[in-house]
C-alpha positions in Angstrom: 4.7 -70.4 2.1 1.3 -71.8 1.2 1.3 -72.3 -2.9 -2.6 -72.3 -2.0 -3.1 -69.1 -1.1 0.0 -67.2 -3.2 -1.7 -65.7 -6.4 1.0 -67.9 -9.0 -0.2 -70.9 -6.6 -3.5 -70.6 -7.7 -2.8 -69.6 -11.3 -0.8 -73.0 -11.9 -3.6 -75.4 -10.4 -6.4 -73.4 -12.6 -3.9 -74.1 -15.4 -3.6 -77.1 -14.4 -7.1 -78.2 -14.5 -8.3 -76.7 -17.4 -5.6 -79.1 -19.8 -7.1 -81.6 -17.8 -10.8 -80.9 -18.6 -9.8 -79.7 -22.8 -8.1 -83.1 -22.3 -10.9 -85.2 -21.4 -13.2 -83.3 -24.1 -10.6 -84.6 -27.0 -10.7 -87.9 -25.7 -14.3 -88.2 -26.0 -14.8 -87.2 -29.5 -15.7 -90.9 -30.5 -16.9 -91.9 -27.0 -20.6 -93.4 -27.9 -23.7 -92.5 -25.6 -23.6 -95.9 -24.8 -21.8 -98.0 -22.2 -18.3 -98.6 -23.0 -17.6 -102.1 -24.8 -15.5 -105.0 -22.9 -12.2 -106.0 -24.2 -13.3 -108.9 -25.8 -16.1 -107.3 -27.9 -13.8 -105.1 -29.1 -10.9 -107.0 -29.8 -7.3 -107.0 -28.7 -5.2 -103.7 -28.1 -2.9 -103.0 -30.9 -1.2 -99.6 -28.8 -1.6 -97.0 -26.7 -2.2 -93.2 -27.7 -3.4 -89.4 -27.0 -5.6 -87.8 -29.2 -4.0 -85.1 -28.7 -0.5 -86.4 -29.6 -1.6 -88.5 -32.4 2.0 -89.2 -33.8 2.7 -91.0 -30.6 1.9 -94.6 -29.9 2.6 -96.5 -26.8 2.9 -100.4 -25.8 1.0 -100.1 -22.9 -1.5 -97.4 -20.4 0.4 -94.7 -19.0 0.7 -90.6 -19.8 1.6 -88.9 -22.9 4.2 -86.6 -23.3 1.6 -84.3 -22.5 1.0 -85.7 -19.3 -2.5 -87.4 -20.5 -3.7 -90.7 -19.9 -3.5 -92.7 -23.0 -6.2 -94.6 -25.1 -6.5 -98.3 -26.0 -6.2 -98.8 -29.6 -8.8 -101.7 -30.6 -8.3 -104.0 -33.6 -12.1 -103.9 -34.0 -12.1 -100.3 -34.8 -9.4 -100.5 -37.4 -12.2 -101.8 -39.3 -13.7 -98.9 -40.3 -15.1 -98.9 -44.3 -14.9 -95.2 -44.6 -17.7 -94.3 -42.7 -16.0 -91.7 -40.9 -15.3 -91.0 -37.3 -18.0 -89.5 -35.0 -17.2 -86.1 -32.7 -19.5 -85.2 -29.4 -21.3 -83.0 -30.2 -20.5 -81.2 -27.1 -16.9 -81.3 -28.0 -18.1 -79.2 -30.9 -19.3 -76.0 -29.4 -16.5 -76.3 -26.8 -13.5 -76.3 -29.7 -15.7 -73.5 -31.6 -16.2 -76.2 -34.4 -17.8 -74.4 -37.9 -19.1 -76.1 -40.6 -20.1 -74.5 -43.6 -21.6 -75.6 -47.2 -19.8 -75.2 -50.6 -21.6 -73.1 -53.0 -21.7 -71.8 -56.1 -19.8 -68.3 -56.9 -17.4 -66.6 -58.8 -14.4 -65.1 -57.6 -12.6 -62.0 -58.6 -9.2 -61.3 -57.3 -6.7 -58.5 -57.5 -2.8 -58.8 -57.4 -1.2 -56.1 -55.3 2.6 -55.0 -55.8 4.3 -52.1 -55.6 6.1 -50.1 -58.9 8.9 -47.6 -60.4 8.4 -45.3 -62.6 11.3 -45.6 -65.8 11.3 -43.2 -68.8 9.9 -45.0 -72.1 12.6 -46.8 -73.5 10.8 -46.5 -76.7 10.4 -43.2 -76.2 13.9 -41.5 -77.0 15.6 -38.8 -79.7 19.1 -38.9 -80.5 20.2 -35.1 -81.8 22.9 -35.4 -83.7 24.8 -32.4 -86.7 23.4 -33.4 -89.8 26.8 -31.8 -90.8 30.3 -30.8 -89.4 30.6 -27.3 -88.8 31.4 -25.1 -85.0 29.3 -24.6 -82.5 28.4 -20.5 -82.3 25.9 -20.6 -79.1 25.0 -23.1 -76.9 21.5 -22.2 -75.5 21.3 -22.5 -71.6 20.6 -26.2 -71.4 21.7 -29.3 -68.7 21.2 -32.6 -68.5 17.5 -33.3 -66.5 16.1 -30.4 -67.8 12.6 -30.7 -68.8 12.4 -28.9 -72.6 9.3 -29.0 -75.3 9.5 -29.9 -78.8 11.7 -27.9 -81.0 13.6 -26.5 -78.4 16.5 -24.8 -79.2 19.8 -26.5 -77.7 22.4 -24.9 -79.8 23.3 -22.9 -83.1 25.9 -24.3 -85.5 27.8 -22.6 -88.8 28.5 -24.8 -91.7 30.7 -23.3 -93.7 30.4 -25.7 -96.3 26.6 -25.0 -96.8 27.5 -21.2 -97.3 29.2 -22.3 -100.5 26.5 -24.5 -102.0 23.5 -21.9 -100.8 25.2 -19.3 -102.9 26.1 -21.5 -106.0 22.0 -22.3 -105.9 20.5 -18.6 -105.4 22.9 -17.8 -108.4 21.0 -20.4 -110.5 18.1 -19.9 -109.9 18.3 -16.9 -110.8 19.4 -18.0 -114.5 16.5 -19.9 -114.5 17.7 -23.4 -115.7 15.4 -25.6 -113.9 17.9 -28.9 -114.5 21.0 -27.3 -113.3 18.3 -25.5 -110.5 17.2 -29.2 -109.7 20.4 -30.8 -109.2 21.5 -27.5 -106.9 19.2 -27.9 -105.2 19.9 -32.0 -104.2 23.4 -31.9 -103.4 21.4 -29.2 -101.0 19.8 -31.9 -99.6 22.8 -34.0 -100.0 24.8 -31.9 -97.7 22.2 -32.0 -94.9 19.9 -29.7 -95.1 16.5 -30.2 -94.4 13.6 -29.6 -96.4 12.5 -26.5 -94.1 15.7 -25.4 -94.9 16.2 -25.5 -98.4 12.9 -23.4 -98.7 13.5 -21.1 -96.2 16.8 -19.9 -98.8 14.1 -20.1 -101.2 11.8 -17.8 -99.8 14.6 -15.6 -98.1 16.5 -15.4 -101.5 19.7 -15.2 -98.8 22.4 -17.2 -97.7 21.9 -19.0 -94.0 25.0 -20.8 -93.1 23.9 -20.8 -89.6 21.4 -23.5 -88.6 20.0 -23.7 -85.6 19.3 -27.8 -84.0 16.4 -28.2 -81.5 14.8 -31.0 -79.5 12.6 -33.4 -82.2 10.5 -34.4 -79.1 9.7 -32.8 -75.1 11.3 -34.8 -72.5 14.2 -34.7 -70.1 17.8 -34.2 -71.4 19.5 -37.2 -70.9 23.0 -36.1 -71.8 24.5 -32.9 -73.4 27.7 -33.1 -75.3 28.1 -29.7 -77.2 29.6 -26.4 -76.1 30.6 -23.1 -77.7 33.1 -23.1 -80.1 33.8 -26.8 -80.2 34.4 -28.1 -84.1 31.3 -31.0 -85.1 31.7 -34.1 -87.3 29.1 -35.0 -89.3 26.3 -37.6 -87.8 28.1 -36.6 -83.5 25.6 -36.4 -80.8 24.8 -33.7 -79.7 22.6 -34.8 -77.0 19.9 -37.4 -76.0 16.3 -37.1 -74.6 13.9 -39.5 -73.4 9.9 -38.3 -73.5 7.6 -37.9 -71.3 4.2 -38.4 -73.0 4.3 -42.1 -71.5 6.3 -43.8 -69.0 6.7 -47.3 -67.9 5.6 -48.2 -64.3 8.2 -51.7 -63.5 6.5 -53.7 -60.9 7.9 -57.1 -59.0 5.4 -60.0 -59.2 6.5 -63.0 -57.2 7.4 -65.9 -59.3 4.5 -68.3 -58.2 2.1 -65.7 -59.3 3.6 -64.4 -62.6 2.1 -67.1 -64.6 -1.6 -66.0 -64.2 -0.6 -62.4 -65.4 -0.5 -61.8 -69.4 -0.1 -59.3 -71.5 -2.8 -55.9 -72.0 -4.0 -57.3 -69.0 -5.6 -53.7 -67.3 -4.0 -51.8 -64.1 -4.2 -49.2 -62.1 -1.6 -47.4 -60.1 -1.3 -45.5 -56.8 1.0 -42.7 -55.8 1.3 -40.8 -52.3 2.4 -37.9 -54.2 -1.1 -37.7 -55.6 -3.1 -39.4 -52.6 -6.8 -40.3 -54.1 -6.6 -40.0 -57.6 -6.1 -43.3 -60.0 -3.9 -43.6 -63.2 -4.7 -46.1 -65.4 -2.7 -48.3 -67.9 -2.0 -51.6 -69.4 0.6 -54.2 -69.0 2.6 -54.7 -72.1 5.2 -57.0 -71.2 6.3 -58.9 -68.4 9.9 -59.9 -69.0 11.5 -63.1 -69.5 14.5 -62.2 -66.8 13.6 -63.3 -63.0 15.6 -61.6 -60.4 17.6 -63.9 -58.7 18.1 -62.8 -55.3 13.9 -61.5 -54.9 12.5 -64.8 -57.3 10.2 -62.1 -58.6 9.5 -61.1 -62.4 8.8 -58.1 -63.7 6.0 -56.7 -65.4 6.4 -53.1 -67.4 3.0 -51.2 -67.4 2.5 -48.3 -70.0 0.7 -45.4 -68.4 0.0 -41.8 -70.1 1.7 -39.0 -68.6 0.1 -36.1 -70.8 0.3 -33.2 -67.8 4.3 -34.6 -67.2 3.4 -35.5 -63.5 4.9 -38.8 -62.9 8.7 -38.6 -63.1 11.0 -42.0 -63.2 12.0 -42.9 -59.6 8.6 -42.8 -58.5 6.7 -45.6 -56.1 3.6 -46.4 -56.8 1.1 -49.5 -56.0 0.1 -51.5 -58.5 -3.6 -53.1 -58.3 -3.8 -56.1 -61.2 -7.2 -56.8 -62.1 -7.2 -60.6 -63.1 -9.6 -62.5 -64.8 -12.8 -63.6 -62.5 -13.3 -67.2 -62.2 -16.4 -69.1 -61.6 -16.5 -72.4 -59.6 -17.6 -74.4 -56.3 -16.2 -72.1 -53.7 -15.1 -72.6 -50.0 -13.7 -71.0 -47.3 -10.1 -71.1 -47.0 -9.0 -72.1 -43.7 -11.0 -75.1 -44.4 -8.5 -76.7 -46.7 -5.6 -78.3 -45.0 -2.7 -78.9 -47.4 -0.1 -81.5 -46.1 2.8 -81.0 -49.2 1.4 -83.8 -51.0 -2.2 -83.8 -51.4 -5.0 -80.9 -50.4 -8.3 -82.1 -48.4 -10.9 -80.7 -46.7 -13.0 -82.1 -43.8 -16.7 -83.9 -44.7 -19.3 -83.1 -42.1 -21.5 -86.2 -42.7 -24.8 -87.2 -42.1 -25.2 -88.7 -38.4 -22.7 -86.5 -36.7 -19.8 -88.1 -38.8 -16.4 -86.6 -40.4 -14.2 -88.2 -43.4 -11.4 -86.1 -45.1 -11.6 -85.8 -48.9 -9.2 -85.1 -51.3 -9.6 -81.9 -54.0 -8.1 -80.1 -56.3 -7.9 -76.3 -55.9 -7.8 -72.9 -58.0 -7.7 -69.8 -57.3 -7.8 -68.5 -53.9 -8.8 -64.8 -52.6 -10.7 -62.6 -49.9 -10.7 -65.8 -48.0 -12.5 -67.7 -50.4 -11.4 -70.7 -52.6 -12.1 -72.3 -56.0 -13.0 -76.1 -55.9 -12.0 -77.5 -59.2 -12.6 -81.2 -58.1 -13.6 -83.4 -55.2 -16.6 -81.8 -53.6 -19.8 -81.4 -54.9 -22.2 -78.4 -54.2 -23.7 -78.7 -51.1 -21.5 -80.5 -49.3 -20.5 -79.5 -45.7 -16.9 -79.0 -44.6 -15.9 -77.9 -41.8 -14.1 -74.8 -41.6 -12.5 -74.7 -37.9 -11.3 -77.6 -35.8 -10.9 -79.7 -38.7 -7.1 -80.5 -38.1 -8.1 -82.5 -34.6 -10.9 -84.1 -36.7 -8.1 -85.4 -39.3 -5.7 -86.7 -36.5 -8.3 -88.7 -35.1 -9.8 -89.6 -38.6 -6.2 -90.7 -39.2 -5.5 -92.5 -36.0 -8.6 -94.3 -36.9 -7.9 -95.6 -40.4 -10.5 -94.0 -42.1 -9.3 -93.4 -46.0 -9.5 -90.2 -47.4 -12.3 -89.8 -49.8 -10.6 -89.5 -53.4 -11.3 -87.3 -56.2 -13.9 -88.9 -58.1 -15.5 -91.3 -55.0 -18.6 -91.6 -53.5 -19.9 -89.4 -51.2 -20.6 -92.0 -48.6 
């Protein structure tokens, strides 16, 4: 078969070609205008290379490991002062090359996690029986019910308070306000509430029976009383955790924790109530890391007055951080290699040099400068990778914080 006229035939010398011709752009980046220099103006050959493969360095001509021809390496132009390295500019609109100024700006960014919903931990009533007595009716009541304040949960007798209520009624009615006084506290003494005390009054009649209800609304927790059981003094009865506010627990990676702080604002997302916005605070973000997620978390306090978010719910958290003002670029123009951050200098006279900066904050694909670049100054925000290989295989120094702008 003819590989010539077979449609995978052709498709493999196209291929074929076109590496060729992307390779021969590369390697003209720092071709001058000019007629190529001889050997001995430039100097003797210190190796062989491919811009392309810029790690790799050869003692004599021959391909690559991409199958290019290699470059002569001249000891002349490991001369270089810092100048930087010139591109083609040709080679620039056919790599899609972009250069862009740093300006001036400030830059607002917004943290996005997701969030449970967890009752108020600071938000919970322990019922107990201010005094020990048996439980005559248990009102129907399970733990997760939803009840208001001063719900009833059950009605206890006291024997103990029938005694003391009639010993008080009797002297009252003597009218000896000491002995009425003193009554009257071991009232008190024997748990009774104030409410109750002057309902006896006002009744003039023995209630032995007291009913207990819910000091706040909320969700029953746990319920530990049923009818006829005998109560100590100071058992639970039950427990219930409100619902006025709840806590919204959302993961912040670890790396990002540290520019949170606390009654820093938020605002929360549900699917259960798609378009509408609850708003809240952060009011602590806890010393604990998870260890298997690296992330910390961060309780936000959010109002639940109409009792519509319930704990268990997932909600997404938007975290408005503080805006921050600076020299700002774009941020596939910084190239970090794990040991320092740079960005590529377009230069005047069709010339590139790396320069080293320091960086901030970073977001909607923008980035703060804190220090290395001036305003004004181009980078170039695509293609500057191949610029820095051939920068580097030239020996021209990064630019460092603080230098010239030469």
């Amino acid at each position: 078969m003819n590989v010539f006229n077979s449609p995978r035939g052709r498709v493999a010398i196209l291929a074929v070609v076109a590496s060729g011709a992307i390779g021969f752009g590369v390697a003209r980046w720092t071709a001058p205008d000019a007629p190529p220099a001889t050997t001995a103006e430039r100097g003797r050959i210190l190796y062989w290379y491919d811009p392309m493969v810029p790690n790799e360095r050869h003692d004599g001509p021959g391909l690559s490991s991409m199958g290019m021809t290699l470059r002569p390496k001249y000891a002349s132009e490991g001369n270089n002062t810092g100048l930087g390295v010139t591109v083609d500019p040709s080679a620039m609109q056919n790599l899609g090359m972009r250069v862009v100024a740093a300006r001036l700006g400030t830059l607002t960014s917004a943290l996005n996690v997701t969030g449970v919903v967890d009752f108020n931990q600071r938000d919970v009533a322990i019922v107990q029986s201010r005094a020990g007595g048996f439980v005559e009716r248990v009102y129907a009541r399970a733990p997760g019910d939803v009840v208001g304040a001063g719900s009833p949960i059950a009605d206890i007798l006291v024997p103990e308070w029938g005694g003391a209520q009639t010993e008080y009624l009797a002297v009252r009615r003597v009218g000896d306000r000491a002995l009425t006084a003193a009554s009257r506290q071991r009232l008190r003494l024997l748990g009774m509430s104030e409410g109750q005390v002057s309902r006896v009054e006002r009744g003039g009649r023995v209630r032995a029976i007291t009913t207990i209800t819910a000091p706040i609304g909320g969700v029953i927790q746990s319920l530990d009383v049923r009818r006829g059981m005998t109560l100590a003094a100071g058992q639970t009865l039950a427990q219930i955790s409100g619902l006025s506010t709840v806590w919204l627990n959302a993961a912040v990676p670890e790396a990002l924790a540290g520019r949170l702080q606390s009654r820093q604002s938020a605002t929360a997302e549900f699917a259960t109530f798609p378009g509408e916005k609850f708003f809240g605070r952060v009011i602590a973000v806890l010393p604990t890391a998870q260890a298997d997620s690296r992330t910390l978390t961060l309780r936000i306090e959010l109002r639940n007055d109409s009792g519509r978010l319930r704990p268990g719910m997932f909600a997404t958290v938007h975290l408005n951080e503080a805006t921050q003002g600076g020299l700002l670029v774009p941020s596939e123009a910084v190239i970090r290699t794990g040991k320092r951050t740079l960005v590529m200098l377009a230069q005047k006279g069709g010339r590139y040099r790396s320069a080293e900066v320091r960086t901030g904050q970073e977001a909607d694909g923008q980035t703060v400068i804190l220090a290395g670049l001036a305003e004004g100054e181009k980078v170039v925000a695509s293609g500057q990778f191949l610029i820095d290989s051939e920068a580097s295989l030239s020996d021209v120094p990064a630019r460092p914080i603080g230098g010239d702008a030469r």
